[in-house]
N, C-alpha and C positions, 0 to 999 in steps of 0.2 A: 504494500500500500504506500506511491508515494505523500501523499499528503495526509497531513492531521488534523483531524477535525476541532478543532475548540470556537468557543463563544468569549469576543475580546469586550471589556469593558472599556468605550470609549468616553466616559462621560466627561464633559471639559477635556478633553484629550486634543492636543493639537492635529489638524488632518490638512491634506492639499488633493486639491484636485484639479487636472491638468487639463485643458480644453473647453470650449465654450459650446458645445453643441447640447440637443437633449440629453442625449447620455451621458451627458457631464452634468448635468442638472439634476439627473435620477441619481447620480453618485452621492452627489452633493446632499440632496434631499434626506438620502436613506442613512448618511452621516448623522445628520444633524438630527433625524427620528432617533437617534442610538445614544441624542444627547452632548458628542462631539462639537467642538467649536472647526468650524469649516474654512480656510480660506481656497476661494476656485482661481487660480490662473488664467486665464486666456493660455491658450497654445502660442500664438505672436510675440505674447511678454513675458513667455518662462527665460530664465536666464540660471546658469550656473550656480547654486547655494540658494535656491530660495524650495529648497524641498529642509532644510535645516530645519533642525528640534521640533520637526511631523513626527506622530508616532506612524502613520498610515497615510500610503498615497494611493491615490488615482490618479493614473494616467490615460484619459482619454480624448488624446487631442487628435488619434490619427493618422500622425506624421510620422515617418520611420525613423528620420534624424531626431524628433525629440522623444521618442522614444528611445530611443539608443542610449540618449545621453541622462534620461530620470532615469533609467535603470542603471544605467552605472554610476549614479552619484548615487544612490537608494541603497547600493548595496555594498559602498566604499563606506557609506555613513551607520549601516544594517538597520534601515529601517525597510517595513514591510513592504512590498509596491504589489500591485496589480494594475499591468501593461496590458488596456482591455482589446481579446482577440489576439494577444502573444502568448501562448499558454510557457512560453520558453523565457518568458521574463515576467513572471508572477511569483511572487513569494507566498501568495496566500490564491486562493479562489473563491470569489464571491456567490456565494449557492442561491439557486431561488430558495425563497420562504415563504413557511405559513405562519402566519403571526395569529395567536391566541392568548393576548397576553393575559396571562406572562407565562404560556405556552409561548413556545420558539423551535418551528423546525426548519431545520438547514438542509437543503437536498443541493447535491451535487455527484456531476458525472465524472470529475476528475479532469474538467473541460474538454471531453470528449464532444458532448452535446448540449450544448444548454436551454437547447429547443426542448429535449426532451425531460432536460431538470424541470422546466415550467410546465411540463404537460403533465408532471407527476407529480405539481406542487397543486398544480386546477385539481386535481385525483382527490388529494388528500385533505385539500379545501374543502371537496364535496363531502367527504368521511368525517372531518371534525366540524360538526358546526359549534354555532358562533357560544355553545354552552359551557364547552369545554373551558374558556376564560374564567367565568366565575365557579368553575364547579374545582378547577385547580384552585383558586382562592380559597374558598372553602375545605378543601383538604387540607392547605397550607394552615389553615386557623387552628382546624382540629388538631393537626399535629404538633403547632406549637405547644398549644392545650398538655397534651399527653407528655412530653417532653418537661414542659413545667410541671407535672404531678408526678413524674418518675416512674410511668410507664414502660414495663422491661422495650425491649425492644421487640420481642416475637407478639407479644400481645399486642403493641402498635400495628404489625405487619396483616393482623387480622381484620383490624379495624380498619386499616387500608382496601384489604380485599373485600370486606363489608359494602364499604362506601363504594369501589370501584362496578360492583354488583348490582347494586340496587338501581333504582327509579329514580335516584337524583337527579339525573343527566336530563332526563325528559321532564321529570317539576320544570328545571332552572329552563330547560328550550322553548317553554311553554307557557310562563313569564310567573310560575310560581312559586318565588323565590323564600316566601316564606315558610311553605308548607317543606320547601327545600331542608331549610334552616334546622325546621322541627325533627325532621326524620332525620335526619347528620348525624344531631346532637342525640337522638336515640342510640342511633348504628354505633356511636362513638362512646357507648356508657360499657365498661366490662361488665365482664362475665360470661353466660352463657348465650348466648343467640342461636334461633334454630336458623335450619339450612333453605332452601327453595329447590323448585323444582318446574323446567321449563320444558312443555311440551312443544318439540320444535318438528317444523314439515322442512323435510331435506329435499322434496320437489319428486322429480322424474328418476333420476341420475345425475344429469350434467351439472356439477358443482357450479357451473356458472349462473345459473336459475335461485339458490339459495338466496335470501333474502340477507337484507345488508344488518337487521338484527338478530336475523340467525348468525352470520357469520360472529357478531360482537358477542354473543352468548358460547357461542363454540369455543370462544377464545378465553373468556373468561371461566367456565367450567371443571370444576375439582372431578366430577366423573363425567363422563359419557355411556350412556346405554343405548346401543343404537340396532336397530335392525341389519338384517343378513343383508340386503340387497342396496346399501350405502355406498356409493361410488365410495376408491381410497381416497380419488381427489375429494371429495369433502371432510375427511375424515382428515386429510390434513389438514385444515383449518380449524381443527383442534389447537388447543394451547398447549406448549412443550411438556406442563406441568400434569395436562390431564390422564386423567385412565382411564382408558379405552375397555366397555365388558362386553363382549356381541351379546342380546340376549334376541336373536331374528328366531323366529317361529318357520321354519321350510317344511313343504307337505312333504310327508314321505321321509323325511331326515331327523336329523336331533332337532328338538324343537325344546327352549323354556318356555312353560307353563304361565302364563298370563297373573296369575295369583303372585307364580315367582317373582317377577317383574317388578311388578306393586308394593310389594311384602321389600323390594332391595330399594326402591324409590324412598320409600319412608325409612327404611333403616339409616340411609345414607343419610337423611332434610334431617333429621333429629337428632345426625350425629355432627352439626353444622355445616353441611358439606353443600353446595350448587351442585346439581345435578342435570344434565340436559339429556332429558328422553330423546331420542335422533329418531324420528322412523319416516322412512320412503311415502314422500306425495305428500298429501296434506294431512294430518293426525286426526281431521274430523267426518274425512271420506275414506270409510271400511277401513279405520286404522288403530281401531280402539281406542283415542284417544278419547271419546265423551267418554267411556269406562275408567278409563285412566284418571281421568281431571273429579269422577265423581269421587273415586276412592279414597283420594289425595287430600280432596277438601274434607271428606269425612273423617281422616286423620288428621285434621289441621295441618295440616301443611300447603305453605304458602306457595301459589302456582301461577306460572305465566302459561301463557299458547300461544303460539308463532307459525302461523298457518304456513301453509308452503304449497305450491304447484302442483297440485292435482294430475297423474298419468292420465286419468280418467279426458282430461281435455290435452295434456301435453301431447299424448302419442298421438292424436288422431291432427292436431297439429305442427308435426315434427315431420310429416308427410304431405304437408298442405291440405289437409282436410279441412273445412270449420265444420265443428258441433251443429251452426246453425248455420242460414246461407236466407238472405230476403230472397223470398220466393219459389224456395224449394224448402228448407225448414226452418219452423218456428219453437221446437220443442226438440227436449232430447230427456233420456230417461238412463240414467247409472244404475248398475246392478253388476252382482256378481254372480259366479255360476256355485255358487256355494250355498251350504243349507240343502237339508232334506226338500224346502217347496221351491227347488229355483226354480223346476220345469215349466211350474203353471206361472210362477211370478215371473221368466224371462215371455212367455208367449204373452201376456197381457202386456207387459212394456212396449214389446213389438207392437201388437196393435195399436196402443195410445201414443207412443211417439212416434215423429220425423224422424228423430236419430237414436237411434240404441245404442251404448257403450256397456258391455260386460270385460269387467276387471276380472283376472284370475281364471282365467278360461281355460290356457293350455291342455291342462292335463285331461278334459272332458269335451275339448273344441267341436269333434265329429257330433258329440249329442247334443251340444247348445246351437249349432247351426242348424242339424234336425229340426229342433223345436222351433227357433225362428223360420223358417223355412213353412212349417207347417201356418205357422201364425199369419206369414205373411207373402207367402210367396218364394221359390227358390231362386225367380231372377234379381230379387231383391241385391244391390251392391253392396257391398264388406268388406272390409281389409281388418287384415291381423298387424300388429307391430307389435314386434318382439325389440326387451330393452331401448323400450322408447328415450330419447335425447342420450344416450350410452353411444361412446365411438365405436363400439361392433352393433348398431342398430341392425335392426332387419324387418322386411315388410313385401309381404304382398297383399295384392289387392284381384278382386273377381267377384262374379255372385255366391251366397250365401250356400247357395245347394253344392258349388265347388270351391269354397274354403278352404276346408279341413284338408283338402283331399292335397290342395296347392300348397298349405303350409307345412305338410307331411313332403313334399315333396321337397319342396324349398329347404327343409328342417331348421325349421321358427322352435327356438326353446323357450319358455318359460322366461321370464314372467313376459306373458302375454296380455295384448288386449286388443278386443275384438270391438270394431266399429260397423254397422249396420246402416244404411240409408242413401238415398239419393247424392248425400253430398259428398260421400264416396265419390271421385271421380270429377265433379258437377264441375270443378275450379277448371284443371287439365282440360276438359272437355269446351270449356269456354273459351280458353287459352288458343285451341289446337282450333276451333270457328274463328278466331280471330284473326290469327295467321291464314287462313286459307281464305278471308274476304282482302 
């Protein structure tokens, strides 16, 4: 690593900056934000010893003769310079930042690119709003608090993670800063605290679909309990600290026991631990997550939900399909092929929706196509997608009477889902009359 990263305190600090142009004006500006006392040169009127008792220069005048020569009076005298656009006469590099004060982050490429240092300071922009200012204040208060009463220090470290966990972030974003104040000052009283527990939807697959407070809950989390069918890319955006337990339910394989699950959820919230339930799609579509959140609260234990991406609409979208389409349908009906009544509860779906989606099909595809088939006709349009938004996705598409027959051929695995209706197709087929008018 050539360069090192530090935060200089310039306050009343001598600085110079070389050049008259905007970008000497931004130099200047972002100086005297940091509290620096500033004088700017013109590039026409620098002369030999007027970069003297600067702690810090800027040189952006331009010119390659006077650049030549701030760099070697800068560095006969060792003070710091930044030659802007000479990465070969800079003693320091200036990073994009995000200012949260009195959050302060410094991003740099090593002046590789600085297009893309600012493309990943907008990034990070969008990631911290503007809460984070007062919510590090506020931590700052408490832990002076705790430091003056002589607070070990691991027992600080918990009230840290307390604070960091909770609902504050969203009080203060949300302009409730006192109700802020109240719960801090709780989070921040010792002793015992119980744990939480947040039901989180991991989407289809594609880590990229996760939600951006899923991700901040993943990151924060003492365990993780998450379903078999969890892309690893999500599973790394686990936090380094966490623990990972698979507890996925797979037909036909080892499966933990749903009671199991429940019974380790509250063991962990009441031994103070965060725990983030992880399970595939959204927890409140066929994912037991309403069982889950009832059993939780009837253990007192405190619970968030974090809905996520439903397969149920992902797959059939990850193929260009819509669920609904103006003028071919208005209605669509989810179901699974599971349960002693699916036969007669998939044939009545068929009749009453535009669009049928059965989740969990695979393993019985030939008989739920049967049955819609009977409901509704075999030239009825269908498509199967296997590990929908996953990079080995797979999908075919035909009538209902020859589904089964195609994704046997094709070998579509598990986990599957099977889409039903007109709009199978309707988009392509609109696409391919377009092109031929």
């Amino acid at each position: 690593m050539r360069y090192y990263p530090v935060f200089l305190d310039l306050a009343h600090q001598p600085c110079v900056v070389l050049g008259d142009g905007k970008l000497a004006m931004e130099k200047a500006a972002a100086l005297r934000e940091a509290g620096a006392e500033v004088r700017v040169i013109p590039a026409r009127n620098y002369k030999q010893g007027d970069l003297a008792g600067a702690r810090l220069v800027f040189d952006a005048s331009d010119d390659p003769a006077i650049n030549r020569q701030s760099w070697e009076e800068a560095e006969a005298a060792g003070i710091l310079i930044n030659v802007v656009d000479r990465t070969a006469q800079c003693r320091f590099i200036a990073p994009a930042i995000v200012r949260r004060d009195p959050v302060l982050i410094a991003i740099s490429t090593s002046g590789e690119s600085p297009f893309l240092a600012s493309a990943l300071r907008a990034r990070l922009e969008r990631w911290l709003g503007r809460e984070w200012g007062p919510f590090t204040e506020l931590v700052g208060r408490i832990r002076r608090g705790l430091r003056e009463r002589g607070v070990p220090i691991a027992e600080q470290t918990k009230v840290y993670r307390r604070l960091v966990r909770s609902e504050l972030r969203e009080l203060l974003r949300s302009g409730r800063g006192q109700e802020a104040e109240v719960l801090a000052a709780s989070l921040a009283r010792p002793g015992d605290h119980g744990g939480r527990v947040a039901l989180v939807g991991a989407g289809p697959g594609d880590s990229d679909l996760i939600t951006v407070k899923a991700r901040d809950l993943l990151a924060d989390a003492d365990f993780v309990l998450h379903d078999a069918l969890i892309s690893p890319e999500t599973l790394a955006l686990c936090g380094p600290g966490a623990i990972l337990e698979p507890v996925g339910k797979r037909g036909g394989g080892d499966s933990t026991g749903q009671d199991e699950i429940t019974d380790r959820m509250i063991e962990l919230a009441r031994s103070g631990h965060f725990v983030v339930r992880l399970k595939g799609g959204d927890p409140f579509v066929f994912g037991r997550g309403g069982e889950e959140l009832r059993d939780l609260i009837d253990a007192g234990i405190d619970v968030v939900v974090v809905p996520g991406v439903s397969s149920a609409v992902a797959a059939a979208s990850s193929i260009g399909v819509p669920v609904t389409l103006r003028g071919v349908a208005s209605s669509v009906a989810i179901t699974t092929a599971t349960g002693s009544d699916w036969p007669g509860r998939i044939r009545d779906l068929a009749r009453a929706s535009d669009t049928l989606v059965v989740l969990m099909c695979r393993a019985n595809l030939a008989e739920v196509a049967a049955h819609v088939a009977t409901a509704v006709g075999g030239s009825r349009p269908a498509a199967v997608v296997s590990k929908a938004t996953w990079r080995d996705q797979r999908s075919v598409e035909g009538s209902i009477a020859d589904i089964a027959q195609l994704a046997d051929q094709a070998v579509i695995e598990a986990p599957a889902t099977l889409i039903v209706g007109e709009v199978v197709g309707a988009v392509a087929a609109h696409i391919l009359q377009a092109v031929a008018l």
